[in-house]
N, C-alpha and C positions, 0 to 999 in steps of 0.2 A: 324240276322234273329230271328224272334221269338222260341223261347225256354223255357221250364223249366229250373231252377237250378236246381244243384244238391241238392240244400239244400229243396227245394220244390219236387224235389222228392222225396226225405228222410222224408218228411214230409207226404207227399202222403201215403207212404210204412205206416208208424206208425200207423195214423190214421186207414188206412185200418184192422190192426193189432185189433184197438180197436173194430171194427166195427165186426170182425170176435168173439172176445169176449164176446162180448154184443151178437151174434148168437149164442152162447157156437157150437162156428163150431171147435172148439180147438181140434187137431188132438191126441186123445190120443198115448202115447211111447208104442213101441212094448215092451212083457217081457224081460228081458235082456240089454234094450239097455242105460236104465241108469245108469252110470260109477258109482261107490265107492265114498261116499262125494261130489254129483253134489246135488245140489237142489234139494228140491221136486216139482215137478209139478204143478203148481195152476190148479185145478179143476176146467173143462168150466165153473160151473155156476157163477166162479166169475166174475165182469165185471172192477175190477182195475187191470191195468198191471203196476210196478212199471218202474221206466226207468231202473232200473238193467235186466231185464226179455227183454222189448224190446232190452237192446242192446245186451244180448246174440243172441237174436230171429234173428237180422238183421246185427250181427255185423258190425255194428257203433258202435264206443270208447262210452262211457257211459255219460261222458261230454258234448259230441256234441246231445246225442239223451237227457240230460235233460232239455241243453237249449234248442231247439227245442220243447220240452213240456212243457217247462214254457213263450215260444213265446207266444204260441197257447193259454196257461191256460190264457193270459193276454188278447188277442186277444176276449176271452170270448166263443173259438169253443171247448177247455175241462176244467172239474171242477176237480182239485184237493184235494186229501184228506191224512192231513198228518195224522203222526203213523205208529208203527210197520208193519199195515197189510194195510196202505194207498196206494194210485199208483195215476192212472187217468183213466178218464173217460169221452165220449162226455158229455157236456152238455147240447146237444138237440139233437131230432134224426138224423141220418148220412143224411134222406133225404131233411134237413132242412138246409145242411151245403153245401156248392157251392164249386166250383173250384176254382172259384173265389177269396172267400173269402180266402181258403188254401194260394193260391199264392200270396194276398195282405201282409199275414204276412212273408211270406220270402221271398216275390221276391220286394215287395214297389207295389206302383201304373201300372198299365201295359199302357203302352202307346205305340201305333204303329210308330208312327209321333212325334218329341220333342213337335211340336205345340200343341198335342193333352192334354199335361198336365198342357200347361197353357190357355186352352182354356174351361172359364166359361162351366162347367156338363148343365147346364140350355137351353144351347145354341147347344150342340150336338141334340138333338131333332130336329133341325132346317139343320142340317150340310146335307142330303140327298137335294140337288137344287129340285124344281118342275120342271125346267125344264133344256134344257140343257146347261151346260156354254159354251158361246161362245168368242172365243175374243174381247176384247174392252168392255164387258157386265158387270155392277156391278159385286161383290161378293156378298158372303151372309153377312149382318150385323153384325162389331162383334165389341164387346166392346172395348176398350182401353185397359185394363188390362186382355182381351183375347187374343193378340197378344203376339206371342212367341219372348222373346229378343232375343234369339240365331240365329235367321232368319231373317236377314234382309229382303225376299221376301214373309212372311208372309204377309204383307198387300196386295200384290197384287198376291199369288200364285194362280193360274185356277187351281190345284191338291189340295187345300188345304181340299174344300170342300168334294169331291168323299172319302179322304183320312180319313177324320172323318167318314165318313158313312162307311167306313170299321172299324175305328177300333171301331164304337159302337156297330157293328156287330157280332166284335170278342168280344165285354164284354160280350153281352147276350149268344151266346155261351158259354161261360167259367161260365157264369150263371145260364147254362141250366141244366149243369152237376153236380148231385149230387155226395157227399160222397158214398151212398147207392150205386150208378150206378158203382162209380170205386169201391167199394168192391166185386163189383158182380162176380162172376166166372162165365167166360163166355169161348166158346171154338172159338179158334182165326181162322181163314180163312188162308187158304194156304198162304205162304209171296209172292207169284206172285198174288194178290188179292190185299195184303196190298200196293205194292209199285205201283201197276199200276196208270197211271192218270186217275183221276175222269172228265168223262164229264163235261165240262159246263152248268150250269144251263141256263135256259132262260133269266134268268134276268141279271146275268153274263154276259153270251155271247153279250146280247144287251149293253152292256155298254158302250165296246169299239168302237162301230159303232156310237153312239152318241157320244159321243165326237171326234170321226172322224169327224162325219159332224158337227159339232157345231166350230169344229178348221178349216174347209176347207173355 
């Protein structure tokens, strides 16, 4: 089922981390509570955290949170700056940086459906039917080298279509959601709110009924 990795969450967490910096929301230490020979502090107003700092801050081993920021440095979602007093930093605003994009660098391409990732981006636009598939009824048009080799029942799948229109559904969502929005502090709703099922939408709800009738 769909999921984060852990490694895109860890990603997640970092980021965040930076995005808090760049706020100088940086929780200053109570007196007393830094130990004998621990580091000093970097002061909010700095916005480079080195990956020594982040992997104290999240403990992750130090290895794993530099590749993780030399991912993303390559990815072109932070700017790196070497030197004594170097680290990283976004290099454009958090509200400018997607979900999206975060999880293309550790997780690869997101694909709902195998078909969905050898299936020509030009052609998703087209994958919602006007109207409804019925048996026996065309497909929608798809290239040659749109068809997924892994499926032999891709060329004549009646799910294949519906099945794009969700999962382009779920890209612009994942697209929707900024860096800014998951760094936001926000206060979470009782966990009988969080787990409960979400009504169906209308347009949801209707969906299964046409294709009822389009298969009867």
């Amino acid at each position: 089922m769909l999921r984060i990795s852990k490694k895109g969450d860890y990603a997640i967490f970092l980021l965040t981390c930076l995005v808090q910096a760049e706020r100088e929301e940086c929780q200053p230490q109570k007196p007393g509570s830094q130990t004998p020979g621990s580091p000093k502090p970097r002061t909010p107003a700095s916005k480079l955290r080195s990956a020594s700092e982040l992997s104290r801050e999240s403990g992750l081993s130090r290895s794993l949170v530099a590749n993780l920021l030399k991912d993303l440095a390559r990815a072109g979602i932070l700017d790196s700056v070497r030197g004594q007093h170097g680290g990283y930093q976004l290099a454009r605003q958090a509200s400018a940086i997607s979900l999206r994009q975060i999880l293309r660098v550790t997780d690869g391409p997101i694909s709902l459906v195998d078909c969905a990732s050898h299936t020509n981006p030009h052609l998703l636009a087209d994958a919602e039917p006007a109207s409804p598939v019925v048996e026996g009824s065309p497909l929608l048009p798809l290239a040659p080298q749109a068809q997924s080799p892994s499926c032999e029942l891709a060329p004549r799948c009646p799910s294949r279509a519906p099945l794009l229109m969700v999962h382009k559904r779920i890209l612009a969502v994942l697209d929707s959601v900024s860096l800014e929005e998951l760094a936001r502090p926000v206060r979470l709703p009782p966990i009988q709110t969080l787990l409960a099922t979400p009504k169906l939408s209308g347009e949801t709800a209707n969906l299964a009924p046409r294709r009822a009738e389009g298969l009867s």
